[in-house]
PyMOL Python script that loads the backbone (N, CA, C, O; Angstrom):
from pymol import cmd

cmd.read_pdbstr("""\
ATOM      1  N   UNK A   1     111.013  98.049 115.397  1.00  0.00           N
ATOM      2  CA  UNK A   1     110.656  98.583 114.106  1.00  0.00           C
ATOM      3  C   UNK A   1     111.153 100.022 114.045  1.00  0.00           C
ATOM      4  O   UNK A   1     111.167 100.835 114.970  1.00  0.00           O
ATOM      5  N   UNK A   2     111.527 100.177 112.885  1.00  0.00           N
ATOM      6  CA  UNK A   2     112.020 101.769 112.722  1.00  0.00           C
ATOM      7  C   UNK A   2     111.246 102.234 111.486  1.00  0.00           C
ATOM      8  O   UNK A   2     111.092 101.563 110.466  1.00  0.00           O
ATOM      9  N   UNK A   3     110.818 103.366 111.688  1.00  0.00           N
ATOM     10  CA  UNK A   3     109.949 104.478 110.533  1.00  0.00           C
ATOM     11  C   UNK A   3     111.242 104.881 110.115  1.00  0.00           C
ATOM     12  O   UNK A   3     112.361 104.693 110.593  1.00  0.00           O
ATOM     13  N   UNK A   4     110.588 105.833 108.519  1.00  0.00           N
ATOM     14  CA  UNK A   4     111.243 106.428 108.090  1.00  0.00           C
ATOM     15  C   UNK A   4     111.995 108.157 108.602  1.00  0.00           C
ATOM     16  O   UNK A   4     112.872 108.820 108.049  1.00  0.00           O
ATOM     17  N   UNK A   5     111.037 108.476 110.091  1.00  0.00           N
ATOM     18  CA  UNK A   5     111.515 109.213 110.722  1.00  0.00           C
ATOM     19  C   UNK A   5     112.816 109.227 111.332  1.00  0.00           C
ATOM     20  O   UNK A   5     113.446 110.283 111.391  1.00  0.00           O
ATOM     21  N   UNK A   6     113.287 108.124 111.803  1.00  0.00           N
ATOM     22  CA  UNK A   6     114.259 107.702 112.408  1.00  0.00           C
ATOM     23  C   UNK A   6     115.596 107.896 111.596  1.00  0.00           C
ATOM     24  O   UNK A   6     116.568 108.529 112.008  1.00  0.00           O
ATOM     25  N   UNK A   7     115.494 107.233 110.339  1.00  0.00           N
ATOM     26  CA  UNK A   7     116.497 107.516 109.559  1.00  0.00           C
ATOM     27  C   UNK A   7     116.679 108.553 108.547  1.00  0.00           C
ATOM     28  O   UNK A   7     117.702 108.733 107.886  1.00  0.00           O
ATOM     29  N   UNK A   8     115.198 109.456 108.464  1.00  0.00           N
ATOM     30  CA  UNK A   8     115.495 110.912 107.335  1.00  0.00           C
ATOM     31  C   UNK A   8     116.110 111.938 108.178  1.00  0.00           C
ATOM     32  O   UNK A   8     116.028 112.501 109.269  1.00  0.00           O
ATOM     33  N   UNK A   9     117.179 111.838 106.411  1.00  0.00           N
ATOM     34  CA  UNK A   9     118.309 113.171 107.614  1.00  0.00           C
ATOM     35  C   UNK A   9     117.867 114.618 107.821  1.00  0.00           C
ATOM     36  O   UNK A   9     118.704 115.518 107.766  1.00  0.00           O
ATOM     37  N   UNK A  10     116.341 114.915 108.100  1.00  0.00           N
ATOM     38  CA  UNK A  10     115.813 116.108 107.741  1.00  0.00           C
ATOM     39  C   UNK A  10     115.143 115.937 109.384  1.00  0.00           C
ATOM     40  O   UNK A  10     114.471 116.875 109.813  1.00  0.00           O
ATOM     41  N   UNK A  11     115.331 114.898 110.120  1.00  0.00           N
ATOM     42  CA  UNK A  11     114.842 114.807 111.817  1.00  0.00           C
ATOM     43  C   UNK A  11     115.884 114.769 112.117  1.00  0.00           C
ATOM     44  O   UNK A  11     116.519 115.799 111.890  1.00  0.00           O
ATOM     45  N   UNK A  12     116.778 113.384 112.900  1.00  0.00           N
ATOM     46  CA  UNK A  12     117.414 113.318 113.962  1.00  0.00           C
ATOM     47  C   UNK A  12     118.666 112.847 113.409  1.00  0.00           C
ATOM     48  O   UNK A  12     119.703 112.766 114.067  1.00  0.00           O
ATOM     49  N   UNK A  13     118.533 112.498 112.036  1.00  0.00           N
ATOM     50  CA  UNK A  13     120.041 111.951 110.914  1.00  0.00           C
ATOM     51  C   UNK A  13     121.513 111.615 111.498  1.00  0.00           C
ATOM     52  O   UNK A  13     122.666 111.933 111.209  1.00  0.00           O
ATOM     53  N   UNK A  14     120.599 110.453 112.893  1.00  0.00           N
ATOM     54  CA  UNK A  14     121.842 109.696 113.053  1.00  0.00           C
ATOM     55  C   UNK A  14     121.956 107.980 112.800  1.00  0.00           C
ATOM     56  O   UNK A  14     121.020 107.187 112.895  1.00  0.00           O
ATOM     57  N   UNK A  15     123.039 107.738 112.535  1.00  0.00           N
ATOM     58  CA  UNK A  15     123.337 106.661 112.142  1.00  0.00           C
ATOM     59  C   UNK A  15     122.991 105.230 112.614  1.00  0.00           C
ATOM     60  O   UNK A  15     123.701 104.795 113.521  1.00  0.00           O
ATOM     61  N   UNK A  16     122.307 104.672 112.283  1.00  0.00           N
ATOM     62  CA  UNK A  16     121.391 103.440 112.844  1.00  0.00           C
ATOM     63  C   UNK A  16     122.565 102.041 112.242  1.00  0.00           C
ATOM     64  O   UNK A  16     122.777 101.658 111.092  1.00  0.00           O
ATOM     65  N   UNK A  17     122.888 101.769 112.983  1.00  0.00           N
ATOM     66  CA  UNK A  17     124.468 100.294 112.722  1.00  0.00           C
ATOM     67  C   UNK A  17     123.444  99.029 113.046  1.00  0.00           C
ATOM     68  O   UNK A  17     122.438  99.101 113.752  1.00  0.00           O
ATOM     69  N   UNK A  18     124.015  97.684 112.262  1.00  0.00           N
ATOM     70  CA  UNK A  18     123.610  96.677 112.589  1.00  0.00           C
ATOM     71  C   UNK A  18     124.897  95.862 112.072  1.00  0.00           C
ATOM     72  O   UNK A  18     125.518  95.742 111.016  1.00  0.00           O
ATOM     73  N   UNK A  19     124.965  95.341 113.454  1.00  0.00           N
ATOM     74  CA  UNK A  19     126.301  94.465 113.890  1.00  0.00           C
ATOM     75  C   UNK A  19     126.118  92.986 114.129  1.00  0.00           C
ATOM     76  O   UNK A  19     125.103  92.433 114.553  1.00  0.00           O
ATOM     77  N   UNK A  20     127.415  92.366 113.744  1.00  0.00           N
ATOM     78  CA  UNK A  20     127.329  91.164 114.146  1.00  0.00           C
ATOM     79  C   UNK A  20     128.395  90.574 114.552  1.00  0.00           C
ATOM     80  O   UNK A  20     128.710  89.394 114.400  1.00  0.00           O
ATOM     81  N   UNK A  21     129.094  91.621 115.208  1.00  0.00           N
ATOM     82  CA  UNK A  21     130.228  91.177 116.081  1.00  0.00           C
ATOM     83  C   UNK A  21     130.566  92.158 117.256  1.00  0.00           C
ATOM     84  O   UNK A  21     130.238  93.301 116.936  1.00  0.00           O
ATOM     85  N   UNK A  22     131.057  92.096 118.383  1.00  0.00           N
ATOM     86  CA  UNK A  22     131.476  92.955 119.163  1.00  0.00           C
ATOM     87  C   UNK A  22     133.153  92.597 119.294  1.00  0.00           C
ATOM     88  O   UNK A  22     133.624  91.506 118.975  1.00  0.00           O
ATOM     89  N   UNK A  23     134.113  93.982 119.938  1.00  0.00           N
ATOM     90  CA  UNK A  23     135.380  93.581 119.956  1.00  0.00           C
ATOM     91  C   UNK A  23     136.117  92.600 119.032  1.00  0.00           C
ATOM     92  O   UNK A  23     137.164  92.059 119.384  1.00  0.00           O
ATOM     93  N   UNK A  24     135.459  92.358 117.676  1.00  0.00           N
ATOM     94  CA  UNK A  24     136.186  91.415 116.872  1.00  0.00           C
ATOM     95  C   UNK A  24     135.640  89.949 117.186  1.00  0.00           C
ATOM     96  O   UNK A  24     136.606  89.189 117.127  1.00  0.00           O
ATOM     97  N   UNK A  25     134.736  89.408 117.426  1.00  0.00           N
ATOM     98  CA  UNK A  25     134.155  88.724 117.543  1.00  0.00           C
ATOM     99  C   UNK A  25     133.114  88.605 117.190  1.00  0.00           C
ATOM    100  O   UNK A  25     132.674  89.753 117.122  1.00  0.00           O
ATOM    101  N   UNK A  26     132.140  87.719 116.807  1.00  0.00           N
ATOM    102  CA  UNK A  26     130.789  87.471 116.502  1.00  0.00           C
ATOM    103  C   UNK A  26     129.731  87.306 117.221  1.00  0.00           C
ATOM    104  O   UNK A  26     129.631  86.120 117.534  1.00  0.00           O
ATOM    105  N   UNK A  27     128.817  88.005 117.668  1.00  0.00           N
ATOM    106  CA  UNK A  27     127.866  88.137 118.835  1.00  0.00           C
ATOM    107  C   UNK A  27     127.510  86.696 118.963  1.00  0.00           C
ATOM    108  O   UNK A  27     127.176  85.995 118.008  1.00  0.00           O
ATOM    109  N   UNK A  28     127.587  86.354 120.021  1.00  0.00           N
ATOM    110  CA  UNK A  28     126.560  85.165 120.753  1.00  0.00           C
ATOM    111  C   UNK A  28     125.629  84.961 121.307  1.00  0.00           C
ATOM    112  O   UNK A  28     125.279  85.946 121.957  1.00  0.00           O
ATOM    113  N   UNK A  29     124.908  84.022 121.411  1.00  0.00           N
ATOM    114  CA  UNK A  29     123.963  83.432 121.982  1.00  0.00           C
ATOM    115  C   UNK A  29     122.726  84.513 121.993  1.00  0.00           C
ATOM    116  O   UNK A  29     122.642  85.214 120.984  1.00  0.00           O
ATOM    117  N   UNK A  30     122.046  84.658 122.722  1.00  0.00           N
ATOM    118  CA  UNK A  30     120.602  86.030 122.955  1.00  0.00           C
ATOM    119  C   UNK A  30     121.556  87.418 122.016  1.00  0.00           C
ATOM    120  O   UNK A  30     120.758  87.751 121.140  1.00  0.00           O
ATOM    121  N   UNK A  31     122.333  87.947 121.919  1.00  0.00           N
ATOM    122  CA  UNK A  31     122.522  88.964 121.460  1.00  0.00           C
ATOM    123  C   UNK A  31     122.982  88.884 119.796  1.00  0.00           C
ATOM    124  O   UNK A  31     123.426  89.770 119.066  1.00  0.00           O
ATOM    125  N   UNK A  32     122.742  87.729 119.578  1.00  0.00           N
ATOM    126  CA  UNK A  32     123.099  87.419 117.875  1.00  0.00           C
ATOM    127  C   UNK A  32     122.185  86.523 116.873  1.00  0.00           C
ATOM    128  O   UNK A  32     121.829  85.414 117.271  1.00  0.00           O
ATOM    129  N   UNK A  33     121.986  86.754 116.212  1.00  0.00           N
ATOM    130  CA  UNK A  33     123.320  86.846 115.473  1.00  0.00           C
ATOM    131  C   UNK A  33     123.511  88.254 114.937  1.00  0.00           C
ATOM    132  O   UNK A  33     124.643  88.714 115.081  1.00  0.00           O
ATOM    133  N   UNK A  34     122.488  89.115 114.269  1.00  0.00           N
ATOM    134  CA  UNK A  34     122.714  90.443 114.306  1.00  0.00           C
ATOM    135  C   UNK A  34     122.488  91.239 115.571  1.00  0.00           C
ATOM    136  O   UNK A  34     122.407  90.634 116.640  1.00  0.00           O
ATOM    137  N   UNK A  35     122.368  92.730 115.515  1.00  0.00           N
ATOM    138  CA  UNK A  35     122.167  93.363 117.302  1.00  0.00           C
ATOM    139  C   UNK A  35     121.849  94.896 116.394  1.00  0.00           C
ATOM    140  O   UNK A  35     122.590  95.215 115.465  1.00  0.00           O
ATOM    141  N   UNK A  36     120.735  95.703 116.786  1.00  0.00           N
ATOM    142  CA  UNK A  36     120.262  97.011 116.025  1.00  0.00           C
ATOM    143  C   UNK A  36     121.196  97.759 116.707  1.00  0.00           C
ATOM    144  O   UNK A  36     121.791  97.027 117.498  1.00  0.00           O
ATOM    145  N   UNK A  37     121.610  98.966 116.750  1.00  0.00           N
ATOM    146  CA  UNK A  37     122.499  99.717 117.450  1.00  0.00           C
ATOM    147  C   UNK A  37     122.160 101.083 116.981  1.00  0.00           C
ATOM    148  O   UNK A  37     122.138 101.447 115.805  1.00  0.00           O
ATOM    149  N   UNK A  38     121.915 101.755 117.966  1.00  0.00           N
ATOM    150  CA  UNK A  38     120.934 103.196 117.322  1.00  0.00           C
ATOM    151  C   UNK A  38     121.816 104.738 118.427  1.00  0.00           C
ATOM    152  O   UNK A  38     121.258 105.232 119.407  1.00  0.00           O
ATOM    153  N   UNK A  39     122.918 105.096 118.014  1.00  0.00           N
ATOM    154  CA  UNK A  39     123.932 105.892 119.254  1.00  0.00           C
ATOM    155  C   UNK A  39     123.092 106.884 119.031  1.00  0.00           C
ATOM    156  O   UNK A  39     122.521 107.352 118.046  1.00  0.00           O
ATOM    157  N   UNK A  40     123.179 107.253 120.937  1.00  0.00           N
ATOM    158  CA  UNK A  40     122.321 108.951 120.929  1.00  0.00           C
ATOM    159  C   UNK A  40     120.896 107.881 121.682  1.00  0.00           C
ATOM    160  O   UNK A  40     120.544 108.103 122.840  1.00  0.00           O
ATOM    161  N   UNK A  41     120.471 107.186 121.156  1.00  0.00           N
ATOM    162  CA  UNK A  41     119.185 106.610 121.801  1.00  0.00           C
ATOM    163  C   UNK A  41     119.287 106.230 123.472  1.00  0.00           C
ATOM    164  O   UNK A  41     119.051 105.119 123.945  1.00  0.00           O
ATOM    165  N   UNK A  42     119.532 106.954 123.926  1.00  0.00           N
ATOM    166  CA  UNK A  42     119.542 106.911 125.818  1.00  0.00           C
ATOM    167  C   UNK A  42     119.102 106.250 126.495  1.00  0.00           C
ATOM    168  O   UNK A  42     119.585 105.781 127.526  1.00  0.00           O
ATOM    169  N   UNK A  43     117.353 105.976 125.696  1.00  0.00           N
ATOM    170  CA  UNK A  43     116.623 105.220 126.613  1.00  0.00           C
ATOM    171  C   UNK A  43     116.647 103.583 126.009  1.00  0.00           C
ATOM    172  O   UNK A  43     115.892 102.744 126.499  1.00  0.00           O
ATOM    173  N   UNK A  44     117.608 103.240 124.886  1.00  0.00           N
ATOM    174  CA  UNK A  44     117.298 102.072 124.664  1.00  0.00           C
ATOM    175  C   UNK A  44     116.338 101.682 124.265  1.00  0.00           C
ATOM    176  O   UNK A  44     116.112 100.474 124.343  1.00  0.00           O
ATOM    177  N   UNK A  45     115.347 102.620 123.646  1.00  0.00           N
ATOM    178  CA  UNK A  45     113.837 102.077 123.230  1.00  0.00           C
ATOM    179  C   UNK A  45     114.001 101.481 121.746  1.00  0.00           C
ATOM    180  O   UNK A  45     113.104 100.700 121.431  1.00  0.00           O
ATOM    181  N   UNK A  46     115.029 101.726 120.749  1.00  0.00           N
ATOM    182  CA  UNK A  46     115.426 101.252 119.832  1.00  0.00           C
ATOM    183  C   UNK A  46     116.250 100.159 119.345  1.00  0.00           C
ATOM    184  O   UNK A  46     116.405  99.857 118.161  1.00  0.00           O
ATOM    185  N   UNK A  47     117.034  99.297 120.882  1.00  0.00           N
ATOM    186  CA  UNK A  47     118.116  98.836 120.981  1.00  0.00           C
ATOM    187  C   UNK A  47     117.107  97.110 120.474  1.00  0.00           C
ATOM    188  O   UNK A  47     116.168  96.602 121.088  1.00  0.00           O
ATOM    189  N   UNK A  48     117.703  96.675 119.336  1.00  0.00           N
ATOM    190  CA  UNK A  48     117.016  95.389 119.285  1.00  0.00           C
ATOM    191  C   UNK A  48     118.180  94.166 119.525  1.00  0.00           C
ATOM    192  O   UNK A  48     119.347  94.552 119.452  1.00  0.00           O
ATOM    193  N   UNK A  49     117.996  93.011 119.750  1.00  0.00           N
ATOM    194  CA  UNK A  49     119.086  92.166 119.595  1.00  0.00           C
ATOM    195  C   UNK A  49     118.812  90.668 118.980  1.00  0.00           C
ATOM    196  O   UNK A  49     117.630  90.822 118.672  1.00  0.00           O
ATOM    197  N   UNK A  50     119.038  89.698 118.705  1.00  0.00           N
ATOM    198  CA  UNK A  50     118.287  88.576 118.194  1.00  0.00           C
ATOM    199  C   UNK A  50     118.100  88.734 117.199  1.00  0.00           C
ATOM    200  O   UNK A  50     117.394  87.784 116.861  1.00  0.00           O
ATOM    201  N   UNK A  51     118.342  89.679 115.954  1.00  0.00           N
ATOM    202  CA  UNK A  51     117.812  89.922 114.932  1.00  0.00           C
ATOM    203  C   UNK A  51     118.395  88.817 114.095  1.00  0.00           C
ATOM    204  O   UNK A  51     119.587  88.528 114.191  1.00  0.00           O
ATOM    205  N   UNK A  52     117.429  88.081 113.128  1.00  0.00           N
ATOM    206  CA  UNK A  52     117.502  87.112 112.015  1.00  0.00           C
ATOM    207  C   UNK A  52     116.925  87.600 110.749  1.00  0.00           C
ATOM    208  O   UNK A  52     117.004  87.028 109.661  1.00  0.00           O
ATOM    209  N   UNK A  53     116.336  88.719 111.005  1.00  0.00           N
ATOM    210  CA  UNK A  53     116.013  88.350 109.357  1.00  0.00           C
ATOM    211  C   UNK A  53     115.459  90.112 109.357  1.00  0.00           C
ATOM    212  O   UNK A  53     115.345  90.814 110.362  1.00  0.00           O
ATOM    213  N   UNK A  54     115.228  90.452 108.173  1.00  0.00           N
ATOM    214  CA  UNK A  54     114.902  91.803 108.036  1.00  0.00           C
ATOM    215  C   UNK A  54     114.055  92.345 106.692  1.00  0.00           C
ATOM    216  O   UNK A  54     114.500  92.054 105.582  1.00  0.00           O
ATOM    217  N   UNK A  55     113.062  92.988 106.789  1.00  0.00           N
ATOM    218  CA  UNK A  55     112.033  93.337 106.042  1.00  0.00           C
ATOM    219  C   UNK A  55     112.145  94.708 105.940  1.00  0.00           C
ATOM    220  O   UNK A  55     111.909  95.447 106.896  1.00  0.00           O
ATOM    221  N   UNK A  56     112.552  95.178 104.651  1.00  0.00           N
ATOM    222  CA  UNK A  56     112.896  96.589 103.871  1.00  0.00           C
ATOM    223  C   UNK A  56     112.006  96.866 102.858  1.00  0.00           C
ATOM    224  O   UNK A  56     112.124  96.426 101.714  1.00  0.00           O
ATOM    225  N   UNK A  57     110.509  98.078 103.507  1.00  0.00           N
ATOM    226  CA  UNK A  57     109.288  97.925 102.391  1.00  0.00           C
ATOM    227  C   UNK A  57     109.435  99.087 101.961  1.00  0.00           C
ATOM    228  O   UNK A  57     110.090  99.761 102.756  1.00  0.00           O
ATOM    229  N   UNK A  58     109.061  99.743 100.883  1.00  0.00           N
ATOM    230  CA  UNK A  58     108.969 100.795 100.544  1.00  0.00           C
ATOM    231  C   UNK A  58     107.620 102.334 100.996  1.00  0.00           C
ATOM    232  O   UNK A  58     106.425 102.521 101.228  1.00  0.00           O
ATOM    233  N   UNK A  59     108.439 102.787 100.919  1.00  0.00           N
ATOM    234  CA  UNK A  59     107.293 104.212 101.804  1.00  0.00           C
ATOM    235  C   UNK A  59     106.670 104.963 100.735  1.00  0.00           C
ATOM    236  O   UNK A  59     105.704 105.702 100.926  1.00  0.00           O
ATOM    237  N   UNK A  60     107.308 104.746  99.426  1.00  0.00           N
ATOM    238  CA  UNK A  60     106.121 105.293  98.483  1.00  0.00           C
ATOM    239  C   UNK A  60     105.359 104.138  97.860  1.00  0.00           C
ATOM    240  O   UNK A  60     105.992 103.108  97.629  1.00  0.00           O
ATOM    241  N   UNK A  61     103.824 104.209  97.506  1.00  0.00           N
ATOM    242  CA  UNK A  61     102.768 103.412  97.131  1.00  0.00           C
ATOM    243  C   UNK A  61     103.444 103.321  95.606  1.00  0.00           C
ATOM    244  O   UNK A  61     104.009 104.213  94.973  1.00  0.00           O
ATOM    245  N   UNK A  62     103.195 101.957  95.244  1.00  0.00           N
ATOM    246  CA  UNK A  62     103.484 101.880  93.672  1.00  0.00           C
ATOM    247  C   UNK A  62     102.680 102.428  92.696  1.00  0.00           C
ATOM    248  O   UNK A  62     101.480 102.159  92.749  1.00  0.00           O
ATOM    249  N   UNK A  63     103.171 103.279  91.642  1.00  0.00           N
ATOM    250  CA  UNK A  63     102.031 103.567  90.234  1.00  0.00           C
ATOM    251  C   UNK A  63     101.005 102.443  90.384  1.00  0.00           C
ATOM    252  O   UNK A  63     101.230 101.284  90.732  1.00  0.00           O
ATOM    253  N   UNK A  64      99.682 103.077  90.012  1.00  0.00           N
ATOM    254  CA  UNK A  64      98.747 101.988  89.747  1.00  0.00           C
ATOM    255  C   UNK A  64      98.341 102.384  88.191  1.00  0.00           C
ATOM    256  O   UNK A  64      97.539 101.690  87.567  1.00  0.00           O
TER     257      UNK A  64
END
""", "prot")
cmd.dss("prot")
cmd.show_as("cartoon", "prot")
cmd.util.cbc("prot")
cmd.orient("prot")
């Protein structure tokens, strides 16, 4: 999971990639079909792989 910390360019405003191919190819097996890719992240605590599906919610509460 990634907060909105991760990607506001007012913290660490680097580029978070989601791939589905390596070297021109299409990731396989455990590492596909998408793969999170987060450069600069050292420890890999961000590195996801297996990804199928993806949930994009909003961070401001709607008018009531």
């Amino acid at each position: 999971m990634l907060s909105d910390g991760d990607i506001d360019p007012r913290f660490g405003n680097m580029p978070i990639l989601l791939a589905w191919e390596q070297d021109g190819a299409p990731l396989q097996g455990g590492a596909g079909p998408l793969r999170l890719v987060v450069p600069g992240d050292v420890h890999g605590g961000r590195y996801m792989h297996g990804i199928v599906s993806i949930d994009v919610r909003s961070i401001v509460a709607p008018a009531a």
